[in-house]
N, C-alpha and C positions, 0 to 999 in steps of 0.2 A: 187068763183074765185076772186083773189086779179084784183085793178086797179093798174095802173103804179104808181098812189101816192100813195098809201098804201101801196105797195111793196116798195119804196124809202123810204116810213117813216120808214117802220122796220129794213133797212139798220145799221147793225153794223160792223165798222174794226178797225183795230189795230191803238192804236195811233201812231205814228213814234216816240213819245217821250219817253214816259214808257212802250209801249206795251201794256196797258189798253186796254179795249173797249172805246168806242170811236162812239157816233151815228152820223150816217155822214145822218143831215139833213137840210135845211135849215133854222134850231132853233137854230141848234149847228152853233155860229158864228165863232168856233175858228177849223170848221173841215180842216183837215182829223184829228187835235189834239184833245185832250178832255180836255184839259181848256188854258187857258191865261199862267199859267207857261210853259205848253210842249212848247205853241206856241213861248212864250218868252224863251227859253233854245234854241231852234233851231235860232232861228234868230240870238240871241247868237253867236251860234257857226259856220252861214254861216260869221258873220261879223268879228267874229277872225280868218277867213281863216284856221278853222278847217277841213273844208271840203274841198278838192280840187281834181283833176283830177288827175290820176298818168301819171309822164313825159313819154311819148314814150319812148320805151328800145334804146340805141345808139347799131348801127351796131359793131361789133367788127371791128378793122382797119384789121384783119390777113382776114377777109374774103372778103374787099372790090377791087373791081374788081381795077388793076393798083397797087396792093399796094406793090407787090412783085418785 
């Protein structure tokens, strides 16, 4: 029978950067990434506002209530 630490060390996922494995334990300092570039590529790309929320869709005017 595994302990809860042993069962966390063996923990592997996907990196969010390459998709690689990726050990997510508290050795790996660059987790959920699997090294310094994924970690640095993401940060990247949160700070040229590559990633963003999509806008709300706008209501068409022909279906708002008054518009007729």
């Amino acid at each position: 029978m595994h302990s809860k630490e042993s069962v966390a060390a063996d923990k592997t996922v996907r990196c969010p950067g390459c998709a690689g494995a990726s050990v997510y334990t508290a050795a790996n300092p660059y987790r959920p990434f699997c090294s310094q570039r994924c970690k640095s590529i993401d940060l990247g790309a949160w700070a040229s506002e590559n990633y963003r929320l999509p806008e709300p869709a706008q209501p068409d005017q022909d279906t708002l209530p008054g518009s007729r």
